[in-house]
Each structure stands twice: as C-alpha cells, then as structure tokens.
N, C-alpha and C positions, 0 to 999 in steps of 0.2 A: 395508502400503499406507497412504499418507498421506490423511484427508478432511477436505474443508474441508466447514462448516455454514453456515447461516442461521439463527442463533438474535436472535430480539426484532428482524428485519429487519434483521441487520449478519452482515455475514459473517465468519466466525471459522476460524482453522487455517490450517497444517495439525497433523489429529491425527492420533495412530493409535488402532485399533480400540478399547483397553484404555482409551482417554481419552473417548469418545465419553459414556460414559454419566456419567459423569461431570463431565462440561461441560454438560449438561443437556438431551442428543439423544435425546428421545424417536421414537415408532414413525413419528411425523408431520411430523419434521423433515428438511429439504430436506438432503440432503448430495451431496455431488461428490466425485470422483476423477479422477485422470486417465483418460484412458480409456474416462468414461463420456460418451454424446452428450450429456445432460442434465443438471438437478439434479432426484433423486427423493427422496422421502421415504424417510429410514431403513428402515423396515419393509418398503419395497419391493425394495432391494436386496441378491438371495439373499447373500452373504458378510456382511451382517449383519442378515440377517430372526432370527439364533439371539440375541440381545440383548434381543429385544421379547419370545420362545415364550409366556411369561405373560400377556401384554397383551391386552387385549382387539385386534378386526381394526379398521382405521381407522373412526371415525365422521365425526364433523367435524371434516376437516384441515385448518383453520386454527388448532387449538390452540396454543396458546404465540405466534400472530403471527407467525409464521415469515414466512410469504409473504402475499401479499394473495390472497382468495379470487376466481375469475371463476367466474360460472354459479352450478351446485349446490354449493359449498362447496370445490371441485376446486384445491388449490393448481396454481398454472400455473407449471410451470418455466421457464418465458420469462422471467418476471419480474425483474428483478434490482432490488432493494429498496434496494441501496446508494444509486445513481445515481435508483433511480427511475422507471427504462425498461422497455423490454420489450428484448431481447438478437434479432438476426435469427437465426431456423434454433432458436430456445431454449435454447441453448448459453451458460452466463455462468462461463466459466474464473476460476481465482482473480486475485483483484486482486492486484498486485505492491507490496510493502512501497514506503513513501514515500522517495525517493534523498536522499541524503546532502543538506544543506543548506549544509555547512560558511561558516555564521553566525560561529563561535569566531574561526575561520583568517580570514574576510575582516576582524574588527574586529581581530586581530591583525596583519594586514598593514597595516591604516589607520594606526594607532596608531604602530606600528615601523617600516612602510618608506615606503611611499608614498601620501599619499593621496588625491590622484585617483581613480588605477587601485582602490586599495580601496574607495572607496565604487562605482565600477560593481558590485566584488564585492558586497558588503553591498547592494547594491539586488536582483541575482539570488539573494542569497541567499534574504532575505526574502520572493520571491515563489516559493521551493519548495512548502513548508507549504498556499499559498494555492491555488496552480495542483492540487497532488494532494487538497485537499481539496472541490475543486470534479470532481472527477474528471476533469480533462485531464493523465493520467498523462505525455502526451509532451511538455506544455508542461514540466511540475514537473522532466522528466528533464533538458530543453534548460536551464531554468536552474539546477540542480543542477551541468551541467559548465558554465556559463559560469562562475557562482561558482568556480568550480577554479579553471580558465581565468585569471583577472582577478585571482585571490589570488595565483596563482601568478608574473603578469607583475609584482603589485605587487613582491612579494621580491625579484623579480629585480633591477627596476629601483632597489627599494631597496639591494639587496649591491652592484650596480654602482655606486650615487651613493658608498654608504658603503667600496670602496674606490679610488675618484676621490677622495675626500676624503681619503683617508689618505696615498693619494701626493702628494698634493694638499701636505698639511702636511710629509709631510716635506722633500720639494722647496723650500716657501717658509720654513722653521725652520732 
C-alpha cells in the first residue's frame, strides 16, 4: 500500500510501508492512503501502529510541525498545510504531480517554425509552474495542454510554410 505524509508541512509520497521510517514518519505524523476518510497520525493507523511498538503513546502531536495544532495540541486532519485551508468533510487526497510545462518544445517551435503561434505556446507554457504553484491545479492543467496545443499548430504551420517554400523554389528555379 502506497502513503502519502505531511512532513515539516508539505506533503510527501507516495511511499510504501518499508520507506516510511525512513523518510522521517514518526508515531505523530499525519499519513494517508487511499481509502482512508482522513489523514491520521501514523501511530494511529492499525497496519502501521507495529512501526512505533517501542515509542512512547502520543503526547504532543504537533511534533516535527506536521500539522498545525487546534485546541489541546489535537493535530486536525482538516488541515491541509500545503494550500493553507482547511479541506470540506477533512478529507485532503494527494496533490497531483505538476503537468508537463513543455517550455523546451514551445522555444523550439519559436525559433524553428513559427513565431507567433510559439510565443502563444511559450506564454502558457510559462504560466504552468505558476498556476500549480499557487495551487490552481486546473488552471496549470488548461495551460500545460494549451502549451501543446499552440507548440504543436506552430510545427505544423511551420512544415507547411517550409514545404510551400520548397515547391515554391523549385517551380521558380
């Protein structure tokens, strides 16, 4: 089974079991799975309560910063530390890796085929990065494929001009 963590307020994974202690998941750290309603502290969930046996039982679970503490010291699963919110129902499923930016392809279409259409690319590209790091994961997606999108009409437009130009010269040569 794969678990994502909350370690030093960012969220980390997916691991598995074997990697958890290792990555620095103590009895007090917020971890997820699929499947589970919540994020709970390691130590609280029985398929790896056998990790901590030695440890003392939680005192104050805010150790390590994991989560920010409400009330009596009580990490709150609600929490989601990346964004900064609190998640409806407590529920904060893994964040999805950042989509392709394809930065490389749209200065390469500039350069090589066309460059109008590549700088639309190269303007969505650039705002990938920006849009997921603000966590508007479905802005970053929409210009992730525009970037495609606009890399992709530049080539075209560029192989078309460049073999219009070829008939082009052979006809007038």
């Amino acid at each position: 089974m794969k678990y994502y963590v909350m370690i030093n307020g960012r969220q980390a994974g997916p691991f598995e079991e074997f990697q958890l202690i290792g990555n620095g998941v103590m009895r007090d750290t917020q971890v997820w799975h699929e499947g589970m309603p919540q994020w709970q502290p390691a130590g609280m969930v029985p398929e790896l309560a056998h990790l901590f046996a030695g440890e003392q039982q939680l005192g104050n679970a805010t150790g390590g910063g994991n989560v920010p503490p409400i009330g009596g010291g009580v990490p709150n699963p609600g929490y989601n530390s990346t964004s900064g919110g609190f998640n409806q129902g407590g529920c904060n499923p893994p964040i999805p890796p950042c989509p392709k930016t394809y930065l490389v392809e749209s200065i390469l279409v500039t350069v090589l085929c066309c460059v109008p259409f590549g700088i639309v690319s190269i303007v969505n590209a650039a705002g990938v990065s920006s849009a997921y790091n603000t966590g508007n994961y479905q802005l970053a997606l929409q210009k992730s494929e525009n970037a495609k999108k606009w890399a992709l009409v530049s080539l075209v437009v560029g192989l078309i001009g460049a073999v219009c130009g070829f008939f082009v010269g052979l006809l007038g040569g």
